[in-house]
KOLBA-945120 format. One record per residue (C-alpha): residue number from 1; x negated, y negated, z negated. Coordinates in nm, 2 decimals, decimal comma, padded with zeros to 4 digits. Example, Ala and Ser with C-alpha at 12.3 -4.5 7.8 and 13.67 -1.06 7.14 Angstrom:
! residues 2
{1 {-01,23 00,45 -00,78}}
{2 {-01,37 00,11 -00,71}}
***
This chain:
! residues 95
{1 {01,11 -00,50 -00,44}}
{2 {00,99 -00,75 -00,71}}
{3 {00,66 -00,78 -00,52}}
{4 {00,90 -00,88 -00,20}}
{5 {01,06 -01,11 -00,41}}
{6 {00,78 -01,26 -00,58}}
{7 {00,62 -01,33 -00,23}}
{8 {00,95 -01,53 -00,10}}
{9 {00,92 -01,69 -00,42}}
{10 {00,60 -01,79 -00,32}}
{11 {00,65 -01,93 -00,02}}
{12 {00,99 -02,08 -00,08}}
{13 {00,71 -02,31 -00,36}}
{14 {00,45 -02,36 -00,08}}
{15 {00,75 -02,46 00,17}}
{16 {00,88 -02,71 -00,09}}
{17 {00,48 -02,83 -00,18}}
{18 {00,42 -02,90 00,20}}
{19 {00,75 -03,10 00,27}}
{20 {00,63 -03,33 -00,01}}
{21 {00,29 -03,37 00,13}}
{22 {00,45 -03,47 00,46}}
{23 {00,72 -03,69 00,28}}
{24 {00,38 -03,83 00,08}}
{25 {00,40 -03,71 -00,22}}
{26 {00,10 -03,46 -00,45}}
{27 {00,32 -03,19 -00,57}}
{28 {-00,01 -03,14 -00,80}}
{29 {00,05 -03,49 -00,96}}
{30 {00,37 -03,56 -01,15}}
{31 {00,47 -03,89 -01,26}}
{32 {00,47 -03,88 -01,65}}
{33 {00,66 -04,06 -01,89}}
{34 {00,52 -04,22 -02,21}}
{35 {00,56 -03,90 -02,35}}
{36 {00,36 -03,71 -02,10}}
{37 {00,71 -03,55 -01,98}}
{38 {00,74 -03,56 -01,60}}
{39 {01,02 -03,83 -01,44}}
{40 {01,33 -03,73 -01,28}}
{41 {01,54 -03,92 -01,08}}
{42 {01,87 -03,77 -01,01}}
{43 {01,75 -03,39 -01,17}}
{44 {01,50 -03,44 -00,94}}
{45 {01,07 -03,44 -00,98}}
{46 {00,93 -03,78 -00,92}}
{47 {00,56 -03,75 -00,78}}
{48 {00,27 -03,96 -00,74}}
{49 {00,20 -04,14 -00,36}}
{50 {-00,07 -03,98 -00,12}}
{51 {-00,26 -04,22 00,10}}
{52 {-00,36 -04,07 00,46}}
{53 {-00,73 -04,02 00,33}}
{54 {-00,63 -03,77 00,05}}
{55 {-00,29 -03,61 00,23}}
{56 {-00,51 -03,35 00,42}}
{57 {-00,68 -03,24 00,11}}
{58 {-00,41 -03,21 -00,10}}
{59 {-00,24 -03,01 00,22}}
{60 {-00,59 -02,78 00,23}}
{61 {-00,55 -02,68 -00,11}}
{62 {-00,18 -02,59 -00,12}}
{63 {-00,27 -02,35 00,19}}
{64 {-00,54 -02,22 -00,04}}
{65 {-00,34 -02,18 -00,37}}
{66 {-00,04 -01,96 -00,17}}
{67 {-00,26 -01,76 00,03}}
{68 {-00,47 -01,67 -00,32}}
{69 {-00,14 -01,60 -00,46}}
{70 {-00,03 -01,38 -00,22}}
{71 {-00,35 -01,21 -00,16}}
{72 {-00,35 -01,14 -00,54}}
{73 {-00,01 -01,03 -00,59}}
{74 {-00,06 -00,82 -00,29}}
{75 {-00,37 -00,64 -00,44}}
{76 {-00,20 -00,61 -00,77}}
{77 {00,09 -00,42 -00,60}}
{78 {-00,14 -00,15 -00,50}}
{79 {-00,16 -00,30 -00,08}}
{80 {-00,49 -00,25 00,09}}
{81 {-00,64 -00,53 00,25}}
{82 {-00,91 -00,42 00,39}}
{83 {-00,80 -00,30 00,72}}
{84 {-00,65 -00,70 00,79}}
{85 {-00,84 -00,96 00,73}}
{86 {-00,85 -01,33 00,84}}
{87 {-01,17 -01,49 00,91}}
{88 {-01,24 -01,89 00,84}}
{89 {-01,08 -01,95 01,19}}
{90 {-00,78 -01,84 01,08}}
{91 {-00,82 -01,54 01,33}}
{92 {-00,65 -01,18 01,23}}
{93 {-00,86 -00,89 01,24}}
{94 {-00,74 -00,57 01,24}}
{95 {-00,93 -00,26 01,12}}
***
């Protein structure tokens, strides 16, 4: 159950990481006060702007950090992932 939990978790973070991507905004790159504590306006995280240029990149590696994490998490809860496996295409392979 916690391994459930910790995967909704998961992508409830990557949901919120893309919708500020689209909206802009590197959910990797806080704005920081003088103290090095990250702004809030309204309770809320304030983060720095993406240009176009940089928006797919930052987007690439978000994909990349949640399906680490839940390929990780998944081997750590004892789930065999060999017989499914997804190639660069994206493309699901079953065994």
């Amino acid at each position: 159950t916690s391994e459930i939990e910790n995967r909704q978790s998961l992508a409830e973070e990557f949901r919120d990481k893309i919708q500020l991507i689209e909206n802009g905004k590197n959910p990797y790159s806080p704005v920081l006060d003088d103290k090095g504590s990250p702004v809030k306006e309204e309770g809320v995280t304030v983060y720095e702007e993406l240009d176009n240029d940089t928006k797919d990149i930052i987007k690439a590696r978000a994909i990349d950090d949640f399906v680490t994490e839940i390929t990780l998490n998944a081997v750590d809860a004892g789930a065999d992932l060999v017989p499914f496996i997804i190639d660069d295409e994206g493309d699901h392979h079953h065994r």
